[in-house]
C-alpha positions as semicolon CSV with decimal commas, in nm:
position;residue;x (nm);y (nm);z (nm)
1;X;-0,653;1,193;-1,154
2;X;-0,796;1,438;-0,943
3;X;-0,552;1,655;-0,723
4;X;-0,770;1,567;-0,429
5;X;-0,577;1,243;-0,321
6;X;-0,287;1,283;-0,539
7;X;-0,114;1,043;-0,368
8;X;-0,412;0,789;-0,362
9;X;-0,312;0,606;-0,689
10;X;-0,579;0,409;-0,877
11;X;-0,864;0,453;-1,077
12;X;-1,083;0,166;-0,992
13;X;-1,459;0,283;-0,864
14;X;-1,315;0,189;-0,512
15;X;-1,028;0,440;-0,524
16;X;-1,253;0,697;-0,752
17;X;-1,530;0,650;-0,478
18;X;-1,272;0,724;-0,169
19;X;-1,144;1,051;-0,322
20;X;-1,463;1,179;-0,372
21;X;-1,557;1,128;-0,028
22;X;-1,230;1,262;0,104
23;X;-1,326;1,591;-0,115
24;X;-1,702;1,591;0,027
25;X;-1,587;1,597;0,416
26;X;-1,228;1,719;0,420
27;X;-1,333;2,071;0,504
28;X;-1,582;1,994;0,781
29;X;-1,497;2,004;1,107
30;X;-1,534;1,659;1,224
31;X;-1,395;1,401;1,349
32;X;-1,297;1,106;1,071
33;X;-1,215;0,751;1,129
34;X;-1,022;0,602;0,926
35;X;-1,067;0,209;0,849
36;X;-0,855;-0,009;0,640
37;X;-0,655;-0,337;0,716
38;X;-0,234;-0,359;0,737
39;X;-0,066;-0,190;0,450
40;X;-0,386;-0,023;0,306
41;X;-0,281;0,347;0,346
42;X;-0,377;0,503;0,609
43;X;-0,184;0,779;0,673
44;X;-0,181;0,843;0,300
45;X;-0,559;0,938;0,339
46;X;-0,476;1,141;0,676
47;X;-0,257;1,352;0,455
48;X;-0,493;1,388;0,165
49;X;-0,742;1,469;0,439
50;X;-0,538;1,753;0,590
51;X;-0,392;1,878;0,251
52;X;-0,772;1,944;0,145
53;X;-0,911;2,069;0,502
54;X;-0,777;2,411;0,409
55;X;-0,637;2,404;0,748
56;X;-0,325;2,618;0,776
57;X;-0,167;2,432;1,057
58;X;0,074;2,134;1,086
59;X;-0,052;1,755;1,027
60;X;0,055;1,576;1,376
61;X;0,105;1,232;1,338
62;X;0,141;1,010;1,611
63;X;0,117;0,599;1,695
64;X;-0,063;0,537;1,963
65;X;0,050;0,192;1,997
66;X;0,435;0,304;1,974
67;X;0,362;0,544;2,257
68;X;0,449;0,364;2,621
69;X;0,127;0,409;2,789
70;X;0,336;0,562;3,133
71;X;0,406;0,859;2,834
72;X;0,102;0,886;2,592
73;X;-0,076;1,147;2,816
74;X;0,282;1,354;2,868
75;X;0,341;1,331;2,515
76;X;-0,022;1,386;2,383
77;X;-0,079;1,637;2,650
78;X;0,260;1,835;2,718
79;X;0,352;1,901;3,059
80;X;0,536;2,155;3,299
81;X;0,921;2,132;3,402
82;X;0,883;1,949;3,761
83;X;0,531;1,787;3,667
84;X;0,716;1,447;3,762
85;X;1,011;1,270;3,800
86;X;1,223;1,358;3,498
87;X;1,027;1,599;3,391
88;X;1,341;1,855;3,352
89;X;1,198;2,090;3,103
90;X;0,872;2,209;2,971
91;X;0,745;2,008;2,722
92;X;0,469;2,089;2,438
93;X;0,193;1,861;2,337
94;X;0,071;1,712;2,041
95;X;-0,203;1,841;2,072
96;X;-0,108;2,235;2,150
97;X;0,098;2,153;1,851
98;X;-0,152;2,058;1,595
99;X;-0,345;2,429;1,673
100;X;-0,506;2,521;1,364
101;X;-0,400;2,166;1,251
102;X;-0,499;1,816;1,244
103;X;-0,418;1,592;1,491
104;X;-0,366;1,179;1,314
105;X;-0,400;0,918;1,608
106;X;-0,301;0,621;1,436
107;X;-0,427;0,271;1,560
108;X;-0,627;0,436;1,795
109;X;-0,775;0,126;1,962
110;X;-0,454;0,056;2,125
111;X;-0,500;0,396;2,344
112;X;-0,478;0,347;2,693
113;X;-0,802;0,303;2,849
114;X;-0,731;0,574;3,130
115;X;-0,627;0,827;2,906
116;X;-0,955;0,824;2,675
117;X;-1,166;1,002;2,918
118;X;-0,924;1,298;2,890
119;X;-0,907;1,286;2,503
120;X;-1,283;1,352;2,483
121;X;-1,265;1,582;2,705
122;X;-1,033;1,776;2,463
123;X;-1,204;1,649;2,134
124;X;-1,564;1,810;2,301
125;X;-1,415;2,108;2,445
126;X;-1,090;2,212;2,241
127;X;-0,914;2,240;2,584
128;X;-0,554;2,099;2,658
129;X;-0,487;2,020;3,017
130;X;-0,124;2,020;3,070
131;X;0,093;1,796;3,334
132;X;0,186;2,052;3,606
133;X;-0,034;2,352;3,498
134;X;-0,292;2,510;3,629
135;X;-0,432;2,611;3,361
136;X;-0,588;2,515;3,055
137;X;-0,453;2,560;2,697
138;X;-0,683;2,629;2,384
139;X;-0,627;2,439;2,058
140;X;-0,793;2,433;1,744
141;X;-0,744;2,074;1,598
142;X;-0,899;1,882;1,374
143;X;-0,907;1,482;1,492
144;X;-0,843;1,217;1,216
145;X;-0,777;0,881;1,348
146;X;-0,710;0,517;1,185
147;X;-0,778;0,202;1,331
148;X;-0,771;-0,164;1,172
149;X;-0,986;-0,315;1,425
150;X;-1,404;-0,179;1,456
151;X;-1,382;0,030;1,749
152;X;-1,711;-0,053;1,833
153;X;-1,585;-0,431;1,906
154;X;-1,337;-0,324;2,096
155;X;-1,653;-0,105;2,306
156;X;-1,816;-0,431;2,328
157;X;-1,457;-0,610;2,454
158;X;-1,442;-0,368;2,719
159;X;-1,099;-0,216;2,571
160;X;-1,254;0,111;2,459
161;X;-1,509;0,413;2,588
162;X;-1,842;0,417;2,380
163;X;-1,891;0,786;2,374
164;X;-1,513;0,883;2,239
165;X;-1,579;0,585;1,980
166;X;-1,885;0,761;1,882
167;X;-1,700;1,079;1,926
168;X;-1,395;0,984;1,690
169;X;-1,623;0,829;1,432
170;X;-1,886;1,115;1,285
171;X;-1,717;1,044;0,955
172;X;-1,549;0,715;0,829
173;X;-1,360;0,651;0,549
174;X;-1,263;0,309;0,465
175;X;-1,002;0,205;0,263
176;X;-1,033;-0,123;0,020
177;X;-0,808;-0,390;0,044
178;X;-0,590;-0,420;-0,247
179;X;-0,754;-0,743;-0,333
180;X;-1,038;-0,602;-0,344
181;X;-0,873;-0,316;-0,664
182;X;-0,644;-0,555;-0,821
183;X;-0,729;-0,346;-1,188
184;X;-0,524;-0,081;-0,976
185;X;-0,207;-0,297;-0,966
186;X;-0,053;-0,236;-1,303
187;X;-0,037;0,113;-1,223
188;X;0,064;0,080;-0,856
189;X;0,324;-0,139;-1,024
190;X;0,483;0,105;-1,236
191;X;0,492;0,349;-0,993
192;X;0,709;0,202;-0,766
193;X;0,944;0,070;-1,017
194;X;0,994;0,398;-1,138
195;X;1,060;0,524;-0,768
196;X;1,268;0,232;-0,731
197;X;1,487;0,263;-1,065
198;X;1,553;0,622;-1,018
199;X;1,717;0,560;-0,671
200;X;1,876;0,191;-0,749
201;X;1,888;0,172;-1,108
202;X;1,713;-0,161;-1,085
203;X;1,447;-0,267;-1,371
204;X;1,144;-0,063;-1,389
205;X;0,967;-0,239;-1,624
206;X;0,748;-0,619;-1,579
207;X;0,623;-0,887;-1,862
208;X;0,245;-0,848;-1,915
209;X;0,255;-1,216;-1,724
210;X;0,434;-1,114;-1,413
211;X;0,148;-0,834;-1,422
212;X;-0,115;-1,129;-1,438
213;X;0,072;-1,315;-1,139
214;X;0,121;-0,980;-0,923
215;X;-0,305;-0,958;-1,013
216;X;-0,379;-1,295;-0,891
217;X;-0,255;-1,254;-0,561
218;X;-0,403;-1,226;-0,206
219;X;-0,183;-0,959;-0,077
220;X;-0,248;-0,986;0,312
221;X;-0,031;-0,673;0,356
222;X;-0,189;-0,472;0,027
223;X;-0,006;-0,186;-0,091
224;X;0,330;-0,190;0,128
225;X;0,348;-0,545;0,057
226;X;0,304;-0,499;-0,305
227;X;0,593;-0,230;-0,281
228;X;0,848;-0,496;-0,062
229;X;0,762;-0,810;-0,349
230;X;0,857;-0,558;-0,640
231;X;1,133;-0,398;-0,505
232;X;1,272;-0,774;-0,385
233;X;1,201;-0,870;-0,773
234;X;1,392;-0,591;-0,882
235;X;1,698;-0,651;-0,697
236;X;1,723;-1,046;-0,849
237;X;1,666;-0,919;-1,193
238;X;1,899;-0,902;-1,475
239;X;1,831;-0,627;-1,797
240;X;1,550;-0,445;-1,774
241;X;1,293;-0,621;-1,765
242;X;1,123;-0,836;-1,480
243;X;1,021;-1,167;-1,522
244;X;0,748;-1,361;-1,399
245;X;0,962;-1,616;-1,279
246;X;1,173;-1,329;-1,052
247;X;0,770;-1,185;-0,926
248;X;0,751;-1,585;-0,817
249;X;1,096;-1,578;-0,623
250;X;0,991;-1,236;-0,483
251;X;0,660;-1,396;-0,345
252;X;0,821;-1,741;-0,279
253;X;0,651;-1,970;-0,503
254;X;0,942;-2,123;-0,652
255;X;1,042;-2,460;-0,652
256;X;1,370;-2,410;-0,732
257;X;1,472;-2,799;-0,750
258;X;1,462;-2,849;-1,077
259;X;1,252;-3,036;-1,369
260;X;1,257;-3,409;-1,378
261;X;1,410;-3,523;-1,695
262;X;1,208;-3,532;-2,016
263;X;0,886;-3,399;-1,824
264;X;0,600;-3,350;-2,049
265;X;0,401;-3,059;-2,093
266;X;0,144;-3,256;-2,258
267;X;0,130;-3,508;-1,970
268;X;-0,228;-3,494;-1,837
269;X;-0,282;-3,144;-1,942
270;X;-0,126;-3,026;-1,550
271;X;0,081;-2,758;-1,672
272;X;-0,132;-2,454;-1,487
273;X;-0,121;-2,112;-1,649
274;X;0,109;-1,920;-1,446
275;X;0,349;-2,221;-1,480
276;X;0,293;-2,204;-1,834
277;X;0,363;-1,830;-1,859
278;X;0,695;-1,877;-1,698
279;X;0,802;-2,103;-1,880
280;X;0,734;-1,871;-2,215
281;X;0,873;-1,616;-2,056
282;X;1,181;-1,792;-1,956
283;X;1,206;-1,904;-2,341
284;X;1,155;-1,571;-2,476
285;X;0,824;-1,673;-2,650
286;X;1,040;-1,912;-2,873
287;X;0,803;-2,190;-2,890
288;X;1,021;-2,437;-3,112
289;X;1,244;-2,338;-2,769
290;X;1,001;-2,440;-2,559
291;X;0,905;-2,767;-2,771
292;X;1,258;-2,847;-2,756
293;X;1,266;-2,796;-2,385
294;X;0,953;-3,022;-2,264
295;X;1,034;-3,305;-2,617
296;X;0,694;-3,227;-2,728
297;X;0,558;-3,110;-3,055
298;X;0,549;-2,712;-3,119
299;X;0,158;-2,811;-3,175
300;X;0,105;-2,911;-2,814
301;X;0,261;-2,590;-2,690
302;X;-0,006;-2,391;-2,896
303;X;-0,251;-2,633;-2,776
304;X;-0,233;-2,612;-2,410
305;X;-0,137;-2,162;-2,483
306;X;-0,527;-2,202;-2,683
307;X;-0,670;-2,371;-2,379
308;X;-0,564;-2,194;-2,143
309;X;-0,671;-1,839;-2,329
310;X;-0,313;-1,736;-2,389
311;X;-0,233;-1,508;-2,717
312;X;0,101;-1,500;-2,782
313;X;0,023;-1,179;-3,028
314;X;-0,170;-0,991;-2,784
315;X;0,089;-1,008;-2,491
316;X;0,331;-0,949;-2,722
317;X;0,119;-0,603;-2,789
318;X;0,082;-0,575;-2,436
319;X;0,467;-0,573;-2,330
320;X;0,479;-0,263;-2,597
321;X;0,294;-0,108;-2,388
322;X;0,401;-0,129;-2,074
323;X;0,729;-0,084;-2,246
324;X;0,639;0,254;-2,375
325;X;0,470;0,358;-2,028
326;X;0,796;0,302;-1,840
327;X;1,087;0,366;-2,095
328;X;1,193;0,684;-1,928
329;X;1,289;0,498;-1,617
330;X;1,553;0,314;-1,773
331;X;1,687;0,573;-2,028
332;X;2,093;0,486;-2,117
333;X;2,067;0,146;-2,045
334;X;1,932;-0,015;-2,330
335;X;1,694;0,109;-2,648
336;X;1,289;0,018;-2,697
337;X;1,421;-0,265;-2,989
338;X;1,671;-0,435;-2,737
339;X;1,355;-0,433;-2,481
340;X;1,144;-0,584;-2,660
341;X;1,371;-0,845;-2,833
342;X;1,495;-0,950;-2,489
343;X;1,111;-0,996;-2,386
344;X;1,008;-1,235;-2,666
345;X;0,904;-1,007;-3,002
């Protein structure tokens, strides 16, 4: 993976495709937008962005829609002791701060409109007018900003100036939507188990079907939710190993009430393949276990695993994988044979 980004995991064309970019306009002095929805990243690629600017000055990172709009321009702008009531010291801005810098305005769209006129004006003109001074401060910052919404929408709501939208945005970046890189997941899985495991000492490793549930999900909140579900399946997970069945409790697609007596597996065919691959995974692959389990023939379980494009052999293969890729995380607790006899060999 290239160091540009480092943090940027992936290596779907998407993510391959953003780093590159971030390499091609890091060092320019421009302004950069950032676009991505909820959970995407976005202050990941503000860092990334700084880290390769060759800038030797601080990364400033601010909310704009944590910032009470009575103290964004204070706080953005600094101001003198005396400049107002309560104003009992000299304060310095975050933008005098980020000299030499860059200067991250996250969810810029929620900006007050009064106080946008005054940001351009420091954007154009690398001036800082501070509360209660007469005089102007110089400071050499770089603006990167990050918005979920189009700014130019908001322009046409009325909510934001059209010439610092224009300003902001002479580059943008956007981010994809983890939906949109799901080949990505596997490795964004693994990461954060490891993370998790060294800190907890919870599992760190998943069955090759609780990676084929965490792919076929939406994931509204992309990455950070991704994060919460595994950690959450973590925590209700016995061994080493997490199930399928603990990903579904995690998401909350459990119906935890219980099979009706003697259901049939074979009963209209309805058994869908998620279902199915909790159920396997829940029997440890036994599928005389399994048989047993539904009062069906060990023939109809291969039947409906045939039809439904499931190779007991190749997951099999597959959890050694992952095994292998993630062993290290749970060192001392139990060895690669227990692993994999606990997940079905």
């Amino acid at each position: 993976m290239s160091a540009i980004g480092s943090q940027l995991l992936g290596e779907s064309i998407a993510m391959q495709a953003l780093r590159a970019m971030i390499a091609r306009v890091a060092a320019r002095d421009v302004a950069v937008a950032i676009r991505g929805e909820t959970g995407t990243g976005k202050e990941l690629v503000a860092q990334a962005l700084h880290q390769a600017s060759g800038r030797r000055g601080p990364l400033i990172s601010v909310n704009s829609s944590a910032l009470p709009s009575a103290l964004f321009e204070s706080n953005l702008f600094g101001h003198r002791k005396g400049a107002f009531t309560g104003a009992t010291e000299n304060r310095r801005g975050l933008l005098s701060q980020a000299h030499g810098g860059t200067l991250f305005l996250d969810e810029i769209g929620d900006m007050p409109p009064e106080q946008q006129p005054k940001l351009l004006r420091a954007i154009e003109l690398k001036i800082v007018s501070v509360l209660g001074s007469e005089r102007d401060e110089r400071s050499d910052f770089r603006v990167v900003v990050a918005t979920h919404a189009d700014l130019m929408e908001l322009v046409d709501r009325g909510r934001f100036r059209a010439d610092l939208a224009h300003r902001l945005q002479g580059f943008v970046l956007a981010i994809p939507p983890l939906r949109e890189r799901v080949e990505d997941i596997p490795l964004l899985a693994r990461h954060f188990l490891h993370l998790n495991a060294e800190t907890s000492g919870d599992p760190a490793m998943l069955t090759p079907s609780a990676v084929d549930l965490l792919q076929a999900q939406a994931w509204p909140g992309n990455v950070r939710q991704l994060r919460t579900v595994l950690v959450r399946a973590a925590l209700m997970s016995e061994g080493a190993v997490i199930p399928v069945s603990a990903i579904m409790d995690a998401l909350g697609q459990r119906d935890h009430g219980g099979a009706a007596p003697g259901r049939r597996i074979d009963q209209g065919l309805g058994l869908a393949r998620t279902e199915l691959l909790v159920e396997l995974d829940e029997a440890g692959w036994d599928t005389d276990e399994l048989a047993r389990r539904y009062g069906v023939d060990r023939s109809t379980i291969y039947r409906r695993m045939e039809r439904l494009g499931i190779d007991p052999q190749a997951r099999k293969a597959s959890l050694r994988t992952l095994g292998g890729s993630t062993m290290s995380a749970t060192r001392g607790r139990r060895s690669s044979n227990d692993l994999l006899e606990s997940s079905g060999r």
